[in-house]
C-alpha positions in Angstrom: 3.4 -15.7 22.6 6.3 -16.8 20.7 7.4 -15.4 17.5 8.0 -17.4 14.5 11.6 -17.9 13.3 12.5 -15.4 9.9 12.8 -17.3 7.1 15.8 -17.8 5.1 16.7 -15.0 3.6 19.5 -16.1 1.5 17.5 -19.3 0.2 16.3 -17.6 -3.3 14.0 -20.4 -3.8 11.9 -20.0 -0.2 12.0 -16.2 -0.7 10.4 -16.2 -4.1 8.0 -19.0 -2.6 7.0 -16.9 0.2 6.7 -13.7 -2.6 4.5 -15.7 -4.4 2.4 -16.8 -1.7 2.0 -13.6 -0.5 0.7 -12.2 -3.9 -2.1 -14.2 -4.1 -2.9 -13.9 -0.5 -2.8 -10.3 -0.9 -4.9 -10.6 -4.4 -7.7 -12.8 -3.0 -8.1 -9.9 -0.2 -8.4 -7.7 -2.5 -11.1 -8.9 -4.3 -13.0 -10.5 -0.9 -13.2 -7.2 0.5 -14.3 -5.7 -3.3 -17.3 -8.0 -3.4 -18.1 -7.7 0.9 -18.0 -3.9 -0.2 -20.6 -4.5 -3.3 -22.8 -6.7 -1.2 -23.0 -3.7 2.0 -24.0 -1.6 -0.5 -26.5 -4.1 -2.1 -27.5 -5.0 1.8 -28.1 -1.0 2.5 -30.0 -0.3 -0.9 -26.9 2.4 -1.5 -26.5 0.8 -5.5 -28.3 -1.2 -7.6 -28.3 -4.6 -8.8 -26.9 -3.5 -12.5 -24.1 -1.7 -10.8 -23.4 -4.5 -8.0 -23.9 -7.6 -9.8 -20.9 -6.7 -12.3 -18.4 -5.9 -9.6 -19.5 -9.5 -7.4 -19.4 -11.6 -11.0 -16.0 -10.0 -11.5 -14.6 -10.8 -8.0 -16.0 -14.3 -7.9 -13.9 -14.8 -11.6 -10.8 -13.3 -10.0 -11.0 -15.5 -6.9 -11.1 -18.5 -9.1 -8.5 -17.5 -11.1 -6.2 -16.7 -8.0 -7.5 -20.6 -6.9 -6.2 -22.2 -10.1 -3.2 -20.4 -10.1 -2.7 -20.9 -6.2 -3.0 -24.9 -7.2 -0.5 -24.6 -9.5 1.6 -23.3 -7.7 1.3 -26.0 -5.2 1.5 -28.9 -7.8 4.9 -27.0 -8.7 6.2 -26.8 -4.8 5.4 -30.8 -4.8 7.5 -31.2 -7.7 10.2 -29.4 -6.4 10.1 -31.0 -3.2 10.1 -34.2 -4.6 12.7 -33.6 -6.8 15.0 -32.4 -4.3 14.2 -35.2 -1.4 14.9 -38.1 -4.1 18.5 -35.7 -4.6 19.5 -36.0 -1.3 18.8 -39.5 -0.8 
């Protein structure tokens, strides 16, 4: 197994890249694993549907919210990327 190489840490830009990347990775976790918990408990007759439904509504909004700012993001990098390439040639 070979380990990837450590990104550059002195590149500002790829550092707060890699930040945000990570924030919405770690957000959309968040609220995957809040609606997989509302669903067990739905699955296990633990809750109700008026308690559940809420929580599974609220994650689903979240996780779409977390996709439109996760394209942006990428229509932003593409920019970037294309800005700097036409630079250096």
């Amino acid at each position: 197994m070979s380990l990837r190489p450590l990104p550059d840490l002195t590149n500002s830009e790829v550092m707060a890249k890699l930040g945000r990347a990570s924030a919405l990775r770690n957000a959309r976790l968040d609220a995957i694993h809040a609606m997989r918990d509302a669903v067990v408990r739905l699955q296990n007759a633990a809750s109700f549907d008026s308690v559940e439904l809420p929580i599974i509504k609220d994650c689903i909004e979240r996780i779409e919210k977390l996709n439109e700012l996760s394209s942006k993001q990428s229509d932003s990098q593409n920019q970037l990327d294309q800005s700097i390439s036409q630079r250096d040639d």
